[in-house]
N, C-alpha and C positions, 0 to 999 in steps of 0.2 A: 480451600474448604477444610473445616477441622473433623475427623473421621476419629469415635472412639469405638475401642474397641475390650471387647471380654468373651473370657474363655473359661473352661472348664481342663480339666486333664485331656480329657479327649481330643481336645481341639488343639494345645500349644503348639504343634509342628506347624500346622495351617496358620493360627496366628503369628506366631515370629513370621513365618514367613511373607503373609499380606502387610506384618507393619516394614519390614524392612521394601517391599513391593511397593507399597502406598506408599510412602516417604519418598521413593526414589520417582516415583511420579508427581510429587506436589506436593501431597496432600499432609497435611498438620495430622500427623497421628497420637490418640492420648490411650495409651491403655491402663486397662481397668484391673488387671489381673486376670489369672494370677502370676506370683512372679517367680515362684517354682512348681516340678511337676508334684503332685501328690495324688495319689489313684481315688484317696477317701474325700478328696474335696468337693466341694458345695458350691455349686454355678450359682445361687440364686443373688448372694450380694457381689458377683460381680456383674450380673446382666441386670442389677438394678440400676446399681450405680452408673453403667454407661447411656440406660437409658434415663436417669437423674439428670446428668449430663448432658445429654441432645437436648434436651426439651430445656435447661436453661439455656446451654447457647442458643437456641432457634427463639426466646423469649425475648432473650437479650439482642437478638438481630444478627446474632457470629451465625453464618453457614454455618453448619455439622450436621452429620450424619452419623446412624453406627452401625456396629457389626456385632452379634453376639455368635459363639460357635459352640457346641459339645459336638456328644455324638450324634445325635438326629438333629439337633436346631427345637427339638418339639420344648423342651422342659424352658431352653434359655429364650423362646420367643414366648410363653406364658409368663416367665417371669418378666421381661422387659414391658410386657403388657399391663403390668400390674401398676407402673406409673402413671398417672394422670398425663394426658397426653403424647405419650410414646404410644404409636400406629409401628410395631414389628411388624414384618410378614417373613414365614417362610419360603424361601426360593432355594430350588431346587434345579431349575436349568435356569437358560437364558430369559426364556417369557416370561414366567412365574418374578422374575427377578426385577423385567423390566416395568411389567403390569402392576407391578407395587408400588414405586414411584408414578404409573402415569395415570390412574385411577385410583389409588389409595393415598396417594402425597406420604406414602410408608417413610419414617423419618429412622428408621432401624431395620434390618436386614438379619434371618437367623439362618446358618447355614450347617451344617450336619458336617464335621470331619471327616466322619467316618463312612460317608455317603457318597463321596468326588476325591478325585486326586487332588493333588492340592492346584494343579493347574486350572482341572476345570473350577475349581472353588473360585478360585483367583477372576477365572473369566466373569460366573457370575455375579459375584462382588462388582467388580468391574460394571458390568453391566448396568447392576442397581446406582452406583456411583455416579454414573456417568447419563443416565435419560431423568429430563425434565418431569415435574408433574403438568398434564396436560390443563389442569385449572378449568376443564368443563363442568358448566353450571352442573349437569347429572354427580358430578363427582365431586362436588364442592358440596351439594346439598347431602348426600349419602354423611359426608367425612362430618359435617355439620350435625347430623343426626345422633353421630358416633358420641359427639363431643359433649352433645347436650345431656346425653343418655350419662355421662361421668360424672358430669357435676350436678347434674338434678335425679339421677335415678327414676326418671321418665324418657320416654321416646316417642316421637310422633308416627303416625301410622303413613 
């Protein structure tokens, strides 16, 4: 599976460290930035871009996943959410992590640096990476609702 990933300053130690983690588990890792530390940098085009990224590979039929990081996960999972088709969620523990892939079919993961050691980040990533979406009609029709709600700026009741 191809796992992109982006970060803000806040997040670089957790990111090196998940892409060298990811990698050495399987997984195709593509990062987005950035690719030095700067305290004044600007998370939003690189958690655009990763979620640019998932939503072509997942078009295109490539597996992927992503991860976006700062310091709370709050700023880079609105941004990621700003592309047509990227479902971010923020995760926080194990549940919150798994609940997103198995009721939201979440195709991006936002996780706060500065909120977990980078162990427990690790796990939750992990977590999100690794559980299925469970594809129940209730959760197909919700994620349906979402989708329709983007490209028609209507929603059904």
């Amino acid at each position: 599976m191809r796992v992109h990933i982006a970060t803000d300053h806040a997040g670089m130690e957790l990111s090196s460290h998940l892409i060298r983690h990811l990698s050495a588990n399987g997984y195709e890792v593509i990062d987005h930035g950035p690719t030095h530390y700067d305290p004044d940098d600007d998370y939003p085009a690189f958690c655009v871009n990763a979620a640019r990224a998932v939503v072509a590979d997942q078009h295109a039929g490539v597996p992927a996943l992503g991860i976006v990081l700062g310091g709370s996960g709050n700023g880079e999972q609105i941004a990621a959410n700003k592309v047509v088709g990227a479902r971010a969620a923020l995760a926080w523990n194990l549940d919150t992590a798994r609940l997103a892939r198995q009721h939201n079919d979440a195709n991006l993961v936002a996780v706060g640096g500065r909120q977990h050691t980078i162990e427990e980040a690790a796990q939750i990533i992990d977590a999100f990476l690794s559980e299925p979406f469970s594809k129940e009609i209730r959760h197909l029709r919700r994620i349906a609702k979402i989708a329709e709600y983007e490209s028609t700026g209507f929603i059904a009741d």
